[in-house]
C-alpha positions in Angstrom: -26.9 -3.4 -2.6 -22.9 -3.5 -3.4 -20.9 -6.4 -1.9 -17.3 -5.8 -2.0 -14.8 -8.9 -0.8 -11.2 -8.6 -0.8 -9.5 -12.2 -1.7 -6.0 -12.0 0.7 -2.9 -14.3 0.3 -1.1 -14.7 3.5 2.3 -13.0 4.2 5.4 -14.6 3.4 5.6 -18.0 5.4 9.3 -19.5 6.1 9.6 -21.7 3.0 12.7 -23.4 4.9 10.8 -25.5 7.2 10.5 -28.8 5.5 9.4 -30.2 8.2 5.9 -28.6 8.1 3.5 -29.8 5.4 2.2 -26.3 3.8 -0.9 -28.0 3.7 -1.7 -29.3 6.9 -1.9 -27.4 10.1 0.1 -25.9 11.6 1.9 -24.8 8.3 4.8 -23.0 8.3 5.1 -19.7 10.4 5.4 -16.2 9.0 9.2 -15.0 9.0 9.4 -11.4 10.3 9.1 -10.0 6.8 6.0 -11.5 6.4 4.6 -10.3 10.2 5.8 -6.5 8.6 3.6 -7.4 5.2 0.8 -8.7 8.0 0.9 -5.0 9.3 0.4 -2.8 5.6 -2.3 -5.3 5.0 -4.3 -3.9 8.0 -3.1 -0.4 7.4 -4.6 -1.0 3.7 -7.6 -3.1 5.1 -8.4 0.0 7.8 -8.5 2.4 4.6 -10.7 0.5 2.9 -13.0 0.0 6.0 -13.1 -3.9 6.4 -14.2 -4.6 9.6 -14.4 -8.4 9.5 -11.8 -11.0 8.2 -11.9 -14.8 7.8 -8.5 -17.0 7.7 -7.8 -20.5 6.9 -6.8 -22.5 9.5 -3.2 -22.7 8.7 -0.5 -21.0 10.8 0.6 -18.4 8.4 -2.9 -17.4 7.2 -4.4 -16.9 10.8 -1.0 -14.6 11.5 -1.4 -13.0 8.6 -5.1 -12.1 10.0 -4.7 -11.5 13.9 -2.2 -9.2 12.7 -4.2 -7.1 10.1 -7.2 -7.2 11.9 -5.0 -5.6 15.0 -4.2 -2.5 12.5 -7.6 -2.5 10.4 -9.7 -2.8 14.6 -11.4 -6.1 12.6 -12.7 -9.5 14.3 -11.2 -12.5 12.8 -13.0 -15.3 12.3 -11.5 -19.2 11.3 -13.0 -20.7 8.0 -12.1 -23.9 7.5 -13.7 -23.5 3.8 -10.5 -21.5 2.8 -8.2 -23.5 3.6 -4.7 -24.4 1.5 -5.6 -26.6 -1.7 -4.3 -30.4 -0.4 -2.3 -33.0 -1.8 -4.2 -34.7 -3.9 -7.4 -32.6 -4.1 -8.5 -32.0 -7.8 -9.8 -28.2 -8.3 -13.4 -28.9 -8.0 -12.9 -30.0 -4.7 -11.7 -26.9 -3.6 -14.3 -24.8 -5.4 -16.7 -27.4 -3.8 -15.7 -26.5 -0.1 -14.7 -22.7 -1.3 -18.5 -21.7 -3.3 -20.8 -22.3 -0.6 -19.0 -20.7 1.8 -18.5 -18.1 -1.1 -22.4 -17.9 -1.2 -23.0 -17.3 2.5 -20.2 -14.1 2.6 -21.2 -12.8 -0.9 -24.8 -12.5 1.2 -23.2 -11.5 4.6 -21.2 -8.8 2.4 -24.4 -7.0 0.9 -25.6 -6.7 4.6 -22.7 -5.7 6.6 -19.7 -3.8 4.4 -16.5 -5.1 3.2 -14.8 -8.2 4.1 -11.8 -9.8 3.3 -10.7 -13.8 3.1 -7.2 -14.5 4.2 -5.9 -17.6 2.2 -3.9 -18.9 0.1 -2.5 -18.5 -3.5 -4.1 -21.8 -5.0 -7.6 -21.2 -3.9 -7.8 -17.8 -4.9 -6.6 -18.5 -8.7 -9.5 -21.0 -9.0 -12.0 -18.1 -7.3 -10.2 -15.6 -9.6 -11.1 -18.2 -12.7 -14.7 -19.0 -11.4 -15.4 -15.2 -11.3 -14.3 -14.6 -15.0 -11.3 -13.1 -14.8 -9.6 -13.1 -18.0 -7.1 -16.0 -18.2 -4.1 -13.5 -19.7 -4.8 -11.3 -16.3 -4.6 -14.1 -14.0 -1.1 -15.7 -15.9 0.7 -12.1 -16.2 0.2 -11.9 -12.5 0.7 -15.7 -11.7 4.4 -15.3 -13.8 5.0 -11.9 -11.7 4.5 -13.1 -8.1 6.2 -16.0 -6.1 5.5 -19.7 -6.2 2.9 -18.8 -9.4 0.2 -17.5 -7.9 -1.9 -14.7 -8.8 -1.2 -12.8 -6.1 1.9 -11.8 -4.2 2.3 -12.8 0.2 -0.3 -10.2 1.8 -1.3 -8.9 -1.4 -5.3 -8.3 -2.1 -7.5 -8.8 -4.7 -11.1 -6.3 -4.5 -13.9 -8.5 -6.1 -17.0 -6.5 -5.9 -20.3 -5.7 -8.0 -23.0 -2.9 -7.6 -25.9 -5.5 -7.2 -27.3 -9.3 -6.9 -26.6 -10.3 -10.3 -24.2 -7.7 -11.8 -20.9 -8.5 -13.0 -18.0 -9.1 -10.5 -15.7 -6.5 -10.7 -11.9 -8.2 -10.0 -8.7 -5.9 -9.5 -5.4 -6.8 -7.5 -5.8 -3.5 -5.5 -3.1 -4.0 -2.4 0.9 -5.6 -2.1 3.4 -5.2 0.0 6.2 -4.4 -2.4 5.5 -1.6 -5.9 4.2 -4.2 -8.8 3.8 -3.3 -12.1 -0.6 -3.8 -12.7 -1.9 -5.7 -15.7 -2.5 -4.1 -18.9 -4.9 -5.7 -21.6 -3.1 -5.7 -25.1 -4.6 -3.9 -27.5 -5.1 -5.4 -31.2 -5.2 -3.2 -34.3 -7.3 -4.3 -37.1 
């Protein structure tokens, strides 16, 4: 059975407030561009028929959430397992709180439709890298979007494959704003 997930970055936080840790709850709020962003991704998560969404429990991710899921008519659930990368955490141990939580939706997915994981830009480069995507694809898009992630505020990546044991399938499918995709270069022999 297919399993499609969608990999979300929140909307755009207010960078300006120093006095929030991004890391940390609560975070930094969205600004009222990013509650707008919050909006098109439920317009774009409705199309796509996700009826489930889980958030991080930072400010600007579960905002980012309650408000797409109020467009897309989704539940929202908190997943602590998604969470912003923190100081001082080495990669594995965000792919070590991220994979089996990965595990359990990958399953939940093949059962029940599309879902989507509302997180931030950090985590979902290292899930980009653990599900093979090439590194070129991931850097263009990390050196075309804010703060060098791989994906721009309320932007969505569609990871999906046709069966248990297939191939992922990875494409940055939804933002906020026109982006130019990634194309592979071709070399002539």
């Amino acid at each position: 059975m297919s399993t499609t997930i969608y990999l979300v970055r929140h909307a755009t936080p207010d960078w300006s407030r120093t006095d929030l840790r991004y890391d940390i709850p609560p975070g930094p709020p969205l600004t009222e561009q990013g509650e707008a962003e919050a909006g098109q991704l439920g317009a774009f998560l409705r199309g796509v028929g996700v009826q489930k969404l889980y958030a991080s429990p930072l400010e600007r991710t579960r905002r980012t959430a309650q408000l797409a899921a109020e467009r897309a008519e989704a539940d929202v659930v908190e997943a602590q397992a998604i969470a912003e990368w923190q100081r001082g955490e080495s990669e594995a141990g965000v792919l070590e709180r991220f994979l089996p939580f990965w595990d359990a939706i990958v399953e939940e997915g093949s059962r029940e439709g599309a879902v989507a994981l509302v997180s931030h830009g950090g985590p979902i480069r290292l899930m980009l890298q653990h599900l093979k995507l090439d590194r070129a694809e991931i850097d263009y898009y990390r050196k075309l979007f804010d703060r060098d992630n791989p994906v721009p505020p309320a932007g969505a990546w569609r990871v999906q494959r046709a069966h248990a044991g297939a191939a992922w399938e990875l494409a940055l499918v939804f933002a906020p704003q026109p982006f130019q995709p990634y194309e592979p270069q071709t070399v002539h022999v």
